[in-house]
N, C-alpha and C positions, 0 to 999 in steps of 0.2 A: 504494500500500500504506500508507503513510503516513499520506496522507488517513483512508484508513480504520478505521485505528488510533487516531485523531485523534474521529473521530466513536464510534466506538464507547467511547471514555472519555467523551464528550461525555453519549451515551445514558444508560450509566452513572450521573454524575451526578445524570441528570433521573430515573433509574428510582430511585435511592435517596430522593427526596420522594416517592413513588409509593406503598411499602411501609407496607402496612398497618401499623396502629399498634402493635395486638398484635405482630409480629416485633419492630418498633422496642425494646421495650419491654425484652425480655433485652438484646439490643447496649447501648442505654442503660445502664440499673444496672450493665453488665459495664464500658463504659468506665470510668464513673463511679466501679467499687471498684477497678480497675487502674491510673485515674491517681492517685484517693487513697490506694491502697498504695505506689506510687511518690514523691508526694509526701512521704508520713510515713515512709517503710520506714524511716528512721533511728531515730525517735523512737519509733515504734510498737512496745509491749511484747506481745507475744504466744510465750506460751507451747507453742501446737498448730500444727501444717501445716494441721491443717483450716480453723484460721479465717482462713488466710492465703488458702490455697489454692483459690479455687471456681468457675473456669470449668468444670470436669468436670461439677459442680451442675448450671450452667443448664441452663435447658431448649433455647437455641439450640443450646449443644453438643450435646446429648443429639439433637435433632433432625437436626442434622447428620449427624452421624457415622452416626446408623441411615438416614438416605438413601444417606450413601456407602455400607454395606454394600447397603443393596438392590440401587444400582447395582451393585455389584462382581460381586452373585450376578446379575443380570440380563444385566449385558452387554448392550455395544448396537452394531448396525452403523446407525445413522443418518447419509445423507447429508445433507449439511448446504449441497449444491447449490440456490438459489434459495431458499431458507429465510433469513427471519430468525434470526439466531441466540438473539437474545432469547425466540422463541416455542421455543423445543428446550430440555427441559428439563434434560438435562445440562450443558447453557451456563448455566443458571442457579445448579447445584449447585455447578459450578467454583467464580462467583462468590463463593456464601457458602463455599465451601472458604476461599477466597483471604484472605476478610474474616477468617476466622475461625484461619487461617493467624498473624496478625500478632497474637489476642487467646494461642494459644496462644507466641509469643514473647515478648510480655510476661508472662502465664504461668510461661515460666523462669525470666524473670529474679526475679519475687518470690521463686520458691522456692530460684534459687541463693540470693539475702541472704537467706532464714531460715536455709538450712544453712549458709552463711558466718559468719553474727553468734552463733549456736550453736555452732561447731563453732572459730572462732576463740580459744577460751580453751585448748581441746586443743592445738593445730597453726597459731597465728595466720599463721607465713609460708606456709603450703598456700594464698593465696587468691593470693600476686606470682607461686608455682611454676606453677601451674594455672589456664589462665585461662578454657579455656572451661568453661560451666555445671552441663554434661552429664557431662563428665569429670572435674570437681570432684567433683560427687555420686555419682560412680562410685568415684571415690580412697576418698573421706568413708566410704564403706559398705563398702571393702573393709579399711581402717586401722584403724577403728573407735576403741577403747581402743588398740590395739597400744601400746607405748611403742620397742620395738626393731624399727623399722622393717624392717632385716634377716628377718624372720620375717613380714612381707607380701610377698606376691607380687604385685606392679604388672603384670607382664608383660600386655601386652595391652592394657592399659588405656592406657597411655603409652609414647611412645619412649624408648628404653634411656635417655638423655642427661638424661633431664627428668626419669626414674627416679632415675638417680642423684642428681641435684640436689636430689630431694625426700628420696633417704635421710640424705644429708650432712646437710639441711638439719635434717632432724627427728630427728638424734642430738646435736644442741646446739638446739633448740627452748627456749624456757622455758614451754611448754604442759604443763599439768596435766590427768591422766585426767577425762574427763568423766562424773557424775553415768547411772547407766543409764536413769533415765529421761530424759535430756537428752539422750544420744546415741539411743534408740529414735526418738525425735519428730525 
């Protein structure tokens, strides 16, 4: 089993030199503005999510995601007995699921630091309370302006304990109401 798992990363490899240049082409420019958003995310002055934000843009996502729905409506009983898996095309969809799996986790993580680096001058300790990205930007949308935390309802968003830690935390905040169009964006 091993083995086999061993060669099938192997394929893997060789079949990513293989891929037409045109596919190449979205992946590239996507690595390319996700490690340079990464790298500059500190420095880098942007005022909109959009221009932060643009794997949804491509066209590899856009490509994707409408084969997954095809799949999903299609449905498949294919036995995958004496078959290459390579030649079965939902073993190939996987793949670029997979690939594209890891463009939308970096994905997050840009859009957590735009809403962190914005939302920091409101609520600067919400970033040590809250640590994943998802729940951050959940809290962020549900607090908004609020200044008297008492009068948001967390429930569900966060366990009681981390709820409370973030009410404490944000009735002695030295965070100032955010600008409405700074908290819209």
């Amino acid at each position: 089993m091993a083995d086999s798992f061993l060669a099938d990363l192997d394929e893997l490899s060789d079949n990513e030199a293989e891929i037409p240049e045109e596919n190449n082409v979205g992946t590239a420019d996507m690595e390319e503005d996700i490690d340079g958003d990464l790298a500059d995310l500190e420095s880098l002055d942007y005022d909109d999510l959009d221009s932060v934000s643009k794997l949804q843009k491509t066209h590899r996502y856009i490509d994707v995601m409408q084969k997954v729905e095809e799949a999903l409506q299609k449905g498949s009983e294919v036995s995958i007995q004496g078959v290459d898996l390579e030649d079965v095309p939902e073993y190939q969809l996987i793949v670029e699921c997979n690939a594209l799996s890891v463009d939308i986790e970096n994905e997050i993580v840009i859009i957590h630091n735009f809403i962190r680096d914005k939302y920091q001058l409101k609520f600067p300790e919400l970033e040590s309370l809250v640590n994943h990205p998802i729940d951050y930007a959940r809290v962020v949308k549900k607090i908004g302006n609020e200044m008297d935390l008492t009068l948001v309802d967390l429930e569900g968003l966060l366990p009681s304990a981390i709820i409370m830690v973030v009410s404490v935390t944000a009735s002695t905040t030295t965070g100032k109401p955010l600008p409405e169009e700074v908290l819209n964006n």
